[in-house]
C-alpha distance (Angstrom), angle and dihedral (degrees) to the residues before:
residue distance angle dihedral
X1 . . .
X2 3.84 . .
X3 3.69 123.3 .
X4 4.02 118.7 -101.6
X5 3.87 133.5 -158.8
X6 3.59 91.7 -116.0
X7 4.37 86.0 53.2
X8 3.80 85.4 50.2
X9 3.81 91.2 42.6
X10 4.09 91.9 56.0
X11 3.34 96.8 40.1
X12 4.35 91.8 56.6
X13 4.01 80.5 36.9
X14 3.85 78.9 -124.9
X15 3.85 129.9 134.1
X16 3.96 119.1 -88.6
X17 3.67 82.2 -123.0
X18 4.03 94.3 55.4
X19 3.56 87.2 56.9
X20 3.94 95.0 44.9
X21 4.13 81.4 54.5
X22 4.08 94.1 44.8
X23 4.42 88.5 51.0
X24 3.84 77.4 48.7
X25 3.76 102.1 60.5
X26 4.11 84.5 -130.3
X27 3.89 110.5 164.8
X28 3.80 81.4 -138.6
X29 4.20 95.9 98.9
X30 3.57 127.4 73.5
X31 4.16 115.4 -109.7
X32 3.94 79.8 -120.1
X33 3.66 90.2 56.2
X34 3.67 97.5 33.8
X35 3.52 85.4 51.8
X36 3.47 100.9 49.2
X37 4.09 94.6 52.5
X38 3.64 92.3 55.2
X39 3.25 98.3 47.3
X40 4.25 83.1 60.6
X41 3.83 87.6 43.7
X42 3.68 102.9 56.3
X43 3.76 89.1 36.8
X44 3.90 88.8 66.6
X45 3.87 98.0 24.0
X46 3.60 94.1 -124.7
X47 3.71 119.5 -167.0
X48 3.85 112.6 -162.1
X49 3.72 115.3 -121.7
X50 4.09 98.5 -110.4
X51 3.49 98.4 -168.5
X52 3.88 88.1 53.3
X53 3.73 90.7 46.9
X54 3.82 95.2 53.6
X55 3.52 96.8 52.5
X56 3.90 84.2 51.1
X57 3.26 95.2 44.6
X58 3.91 100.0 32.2
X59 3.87 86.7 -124.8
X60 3.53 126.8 108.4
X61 3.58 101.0 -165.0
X62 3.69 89.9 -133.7
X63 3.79 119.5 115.7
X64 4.19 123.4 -178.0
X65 3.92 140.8 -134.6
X66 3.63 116.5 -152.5
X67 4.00 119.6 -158.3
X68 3.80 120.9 -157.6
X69 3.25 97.6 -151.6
X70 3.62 149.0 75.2
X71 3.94 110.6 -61.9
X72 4.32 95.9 -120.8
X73 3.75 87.0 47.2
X74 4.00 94.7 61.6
X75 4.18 86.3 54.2
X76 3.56 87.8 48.2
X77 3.69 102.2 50.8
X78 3.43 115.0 78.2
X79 3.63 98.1 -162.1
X80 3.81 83.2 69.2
X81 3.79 87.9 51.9
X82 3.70 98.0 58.8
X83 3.63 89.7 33.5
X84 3.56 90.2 63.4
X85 3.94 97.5 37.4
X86 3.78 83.9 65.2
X87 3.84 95.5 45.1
X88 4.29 86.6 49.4
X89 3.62 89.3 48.8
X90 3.42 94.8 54.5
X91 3.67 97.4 41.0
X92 3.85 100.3 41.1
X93 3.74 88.3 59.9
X94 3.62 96.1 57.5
X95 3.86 93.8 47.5
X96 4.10 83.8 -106.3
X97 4.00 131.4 148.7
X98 3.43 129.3 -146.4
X99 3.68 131.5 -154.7
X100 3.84 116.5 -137.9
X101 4.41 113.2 -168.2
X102 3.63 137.3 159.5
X103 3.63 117.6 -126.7
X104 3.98 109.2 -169.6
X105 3.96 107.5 154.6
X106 3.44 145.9 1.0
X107 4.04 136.1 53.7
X108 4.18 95.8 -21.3
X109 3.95 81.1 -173.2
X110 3.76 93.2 53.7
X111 3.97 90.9 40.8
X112 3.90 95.7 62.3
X113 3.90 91.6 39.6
X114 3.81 83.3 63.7
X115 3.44 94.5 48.6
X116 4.07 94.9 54.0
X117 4.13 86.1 45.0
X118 3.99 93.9 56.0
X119 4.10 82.6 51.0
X120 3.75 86.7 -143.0
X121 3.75 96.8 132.7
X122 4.12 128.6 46.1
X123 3.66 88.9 -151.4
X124 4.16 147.2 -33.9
X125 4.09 143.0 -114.8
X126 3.83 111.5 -133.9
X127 3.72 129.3 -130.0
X128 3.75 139.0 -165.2
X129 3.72 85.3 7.9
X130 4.29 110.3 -160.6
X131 4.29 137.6 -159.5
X132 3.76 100.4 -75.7
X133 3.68 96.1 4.0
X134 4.49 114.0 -155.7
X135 3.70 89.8 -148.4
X136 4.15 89.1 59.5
X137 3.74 86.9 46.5
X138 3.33 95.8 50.8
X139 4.18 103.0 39.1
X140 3.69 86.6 51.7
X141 3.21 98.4 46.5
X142 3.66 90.0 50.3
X143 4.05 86.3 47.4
X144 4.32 81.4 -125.0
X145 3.37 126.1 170.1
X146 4.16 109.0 -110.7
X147 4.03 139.8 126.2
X148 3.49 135.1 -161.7
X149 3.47 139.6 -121.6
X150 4.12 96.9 -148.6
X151 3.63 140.1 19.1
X152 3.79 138.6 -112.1
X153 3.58 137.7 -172.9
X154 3.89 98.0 -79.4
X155 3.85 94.6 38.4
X156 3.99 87.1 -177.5
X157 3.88 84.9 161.3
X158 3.61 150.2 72.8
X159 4.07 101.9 -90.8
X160 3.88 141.8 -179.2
X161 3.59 121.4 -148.6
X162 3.41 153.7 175.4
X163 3.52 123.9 -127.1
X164 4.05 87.2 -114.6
X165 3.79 95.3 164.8
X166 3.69 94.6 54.6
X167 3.39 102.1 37.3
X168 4.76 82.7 54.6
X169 3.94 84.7 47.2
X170 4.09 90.0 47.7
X171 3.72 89.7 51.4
X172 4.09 99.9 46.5
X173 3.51 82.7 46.6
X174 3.74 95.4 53.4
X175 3.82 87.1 47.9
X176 3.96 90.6 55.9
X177 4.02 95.4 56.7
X178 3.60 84.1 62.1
X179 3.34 91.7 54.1
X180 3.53 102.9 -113.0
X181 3.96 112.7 156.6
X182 3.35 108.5 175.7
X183 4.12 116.4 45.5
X184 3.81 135.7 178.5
X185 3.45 114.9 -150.8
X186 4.16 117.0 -157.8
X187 4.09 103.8 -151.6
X188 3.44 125.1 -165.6
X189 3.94 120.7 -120.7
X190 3.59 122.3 -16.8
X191 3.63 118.2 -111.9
X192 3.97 103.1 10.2
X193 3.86 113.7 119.8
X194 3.92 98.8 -117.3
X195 4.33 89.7 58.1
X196 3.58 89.0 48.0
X197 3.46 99.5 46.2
X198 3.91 90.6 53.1
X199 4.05 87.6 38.5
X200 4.00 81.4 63.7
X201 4.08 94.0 53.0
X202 3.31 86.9 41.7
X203 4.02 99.5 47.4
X204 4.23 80.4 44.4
X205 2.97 100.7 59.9
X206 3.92 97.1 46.0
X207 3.92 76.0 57.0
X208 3.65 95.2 55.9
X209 3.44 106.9 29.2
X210 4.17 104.0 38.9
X211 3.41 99.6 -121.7
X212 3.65 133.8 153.4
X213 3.66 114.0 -122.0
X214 3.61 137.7 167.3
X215 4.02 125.9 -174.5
X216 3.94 131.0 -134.5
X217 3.51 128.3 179.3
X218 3.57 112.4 -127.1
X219 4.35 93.4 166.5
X220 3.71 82.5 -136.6
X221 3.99 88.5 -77.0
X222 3.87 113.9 140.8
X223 3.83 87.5 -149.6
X224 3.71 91.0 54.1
X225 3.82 89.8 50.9
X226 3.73 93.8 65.1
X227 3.95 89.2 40.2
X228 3.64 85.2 63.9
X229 3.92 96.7 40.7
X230 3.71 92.2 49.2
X231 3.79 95.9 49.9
X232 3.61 88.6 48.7
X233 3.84 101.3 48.3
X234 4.00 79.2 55.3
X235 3.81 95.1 70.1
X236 4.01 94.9 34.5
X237 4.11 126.1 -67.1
X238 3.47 105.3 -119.1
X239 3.65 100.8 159.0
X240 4.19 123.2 118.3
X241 3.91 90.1 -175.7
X242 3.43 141.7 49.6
X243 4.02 130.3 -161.8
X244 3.43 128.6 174.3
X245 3.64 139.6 -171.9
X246 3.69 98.9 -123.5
X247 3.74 133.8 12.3
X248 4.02 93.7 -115.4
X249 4.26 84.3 59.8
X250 3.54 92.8 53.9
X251 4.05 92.9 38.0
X252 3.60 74.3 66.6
X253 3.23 101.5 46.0
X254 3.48 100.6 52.3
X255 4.07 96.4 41.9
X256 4.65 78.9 56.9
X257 3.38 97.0 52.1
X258 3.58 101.7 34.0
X259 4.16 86.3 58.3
X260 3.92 79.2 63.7
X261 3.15 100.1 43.5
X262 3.79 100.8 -118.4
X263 3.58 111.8 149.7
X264 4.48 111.4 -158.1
X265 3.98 117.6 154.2
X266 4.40 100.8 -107.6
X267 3.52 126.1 -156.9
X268 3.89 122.6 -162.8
X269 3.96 136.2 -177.0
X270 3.80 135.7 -126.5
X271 3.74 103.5 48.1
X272 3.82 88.9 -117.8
X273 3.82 121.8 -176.3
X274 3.68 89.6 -106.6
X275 3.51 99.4 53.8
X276 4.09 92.1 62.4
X277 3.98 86.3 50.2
X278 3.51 92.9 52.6
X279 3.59 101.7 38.9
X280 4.11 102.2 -111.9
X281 3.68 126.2 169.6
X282 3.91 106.7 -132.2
X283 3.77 156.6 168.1
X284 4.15 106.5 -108.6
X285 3.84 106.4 -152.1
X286 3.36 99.1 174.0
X287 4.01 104.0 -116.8
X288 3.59 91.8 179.7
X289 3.39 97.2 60.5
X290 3.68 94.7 33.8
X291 3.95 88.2 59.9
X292 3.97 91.6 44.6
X293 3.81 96.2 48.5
X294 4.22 77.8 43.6
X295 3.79 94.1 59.7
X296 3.67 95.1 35.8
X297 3.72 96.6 56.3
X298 4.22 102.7 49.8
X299 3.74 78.3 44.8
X300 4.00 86.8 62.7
X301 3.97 91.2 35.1
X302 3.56 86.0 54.5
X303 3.86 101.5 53.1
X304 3.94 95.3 39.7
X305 3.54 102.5 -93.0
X306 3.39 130.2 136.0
X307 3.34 125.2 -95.9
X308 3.80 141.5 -157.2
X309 3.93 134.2 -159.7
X310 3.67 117.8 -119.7
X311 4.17 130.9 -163.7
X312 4.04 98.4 -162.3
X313 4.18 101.4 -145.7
X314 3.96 113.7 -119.7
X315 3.39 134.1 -140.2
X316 3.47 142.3 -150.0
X317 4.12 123.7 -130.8
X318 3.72 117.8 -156.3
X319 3.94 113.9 -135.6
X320 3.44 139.7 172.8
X321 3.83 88.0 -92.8
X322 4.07 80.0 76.2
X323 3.96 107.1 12.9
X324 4.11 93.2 64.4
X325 3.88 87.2 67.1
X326 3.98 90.8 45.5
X327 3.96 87.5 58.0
X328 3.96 84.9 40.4
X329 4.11 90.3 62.0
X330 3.78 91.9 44.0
């Protein structure tokens, strides 16, 4: 027969409430007492009933991820994959759940209200956050849990970030020591907050640095990328650098223009798996730890504590997408 509270309770001649306070972290107990109850706890391995607890407690201990996008595309992406790996790592240490859906159509505003009436979920980590975003409106409205990954212009929430306009700025600049002059630079979408932060790094460091560069949008769709490439090889490719938006776009990129046989230095972003394995230059944002601090964060939202935005700093890994032209100059 599984171990109870009120077994634990009698055994540390404690209350059941004591107990419930001590599987709580409260400050409330004594170390002695504390002390004691663990001691019982890890003697018997006892796993608290969760489902118990959240009716309790009014928590469930279950928080949700919401992609909008196509369901394949979320198993495909693997920026969602490390994303998420963080998030689970986080989560899975605390004894936490986490929710992951696919919303694709309809009244996104109406979806998440259902969610926070079936009380299924303490709280939520936003993605693809936009100007004036309806899910903001209606969280804080509803005083919900929730954080996002991003920031917009009214940033009237707890957010994690990556340093996107740095990490743009670190790889123009990488392009210029290899004496690139004229760039094109494949952005994702037009008008969300995370292309025009890295449109700004990227437009600074044309600034600083005196380098040509021109701007596609490429809505971080590998097909799209070679749309663009094609339609500019048409009127004459003059271009002696290459940076995209995302490592998949200039995966792309570089499998196009390599079946020409055009060789230009390419720089991607995310740090993805497949960029090591096929030897791309790229930003490192740390998604991991982006997702972890992520999970960790609504998780302190959620049980009253306060909580801090955080901009994670990128990187940017030299590969031989890049270092071939180096040894070229020399």
């Amino acid at each position: 027969m599984a171990l109870k509270i009120k077994d634990i309770a009698k055994m540390a001649n404690v209350s059941v409430a004591t107990v419930s306070r001590v599987l709580n972290d409260s400050d409330k107990v004594s170390l002695e007492t504390k002390n004691k109850i663990m001691k019982i706890i890890q003697k018997y391995d006892y796993k608290p009933d969760r489902i118990a607890t959240s009716l309790r407690r009014k928590k469930t201990g279950i928080y949700a991820v919401i992609f909008s996008v196509k369901g394949g595309k979320v198993l495909e992406d693997t920026y969602s994959t490390k994303f998420l790996k963080g998030v689970l790592n986080y989560f899975s240490s605390k004894g936490l759940k986490l929710i992951v859906d696919i919303h694709e159509n309809g009244n996104v505003a109406e979806y998440y209200s259902n969610m926070i009436k079936s009380k299924i979920v303490d709280g939520f980590i936003l993605l693809d956050i936009r100007k004036n975003d309806e899910r903001v409106n209606l969280l804080n409205k509803e005083n919900f849990p929730y954080v996002v990954i991003g920031r917009n212009d009214e940033n009237n929430f707890v957010y994690i970030d990556s340093d996107n306009v740095a990490g743009a700025y670190m790889a123009i600049k990488h392009l210029k020591q290899i004496k690139s002059k004229k760039i094109l630079y494949i952005s994702g979408d037009m008008g969300i907050p995370v292309s025009e932060q890295r449109l700004t790094g990227v437009k600074s460091a044309q600034k600083d640095l005196g380098v040509e560069v021109d701007v596609e949008f490429g809505d971080f769709d590998e097909e799209k990328t070679v749309e663009i490439l094609k339609s500019l090889l048409k009127k004459g490719f003059e271009y002696d650098g290459i940076f995209c938006a995302s490592d998949n776009m200039a995966y792309a990129a570089m499998k196009f223009l390599k079946g020409l046989n055009i060789e230009v230095p390419i720089v991607g972003y995310d740090n993805i798996p497949l960029s090591e394995f096929v030897g791309l230059s790229t930003i490192d944002q740390n998604i991991i730890r982006i997702g972890y601090s992520a999970a960790q964060a609504v998780d302190n939202i959620a049980n009253g504590k306060e909580t801090i935005s955080m901009v994670v700093p990128s990187k940017l890994i030299k590969r031989q997408s890049t270092l071939s032209f180096i040894q070229k100059h020399i």
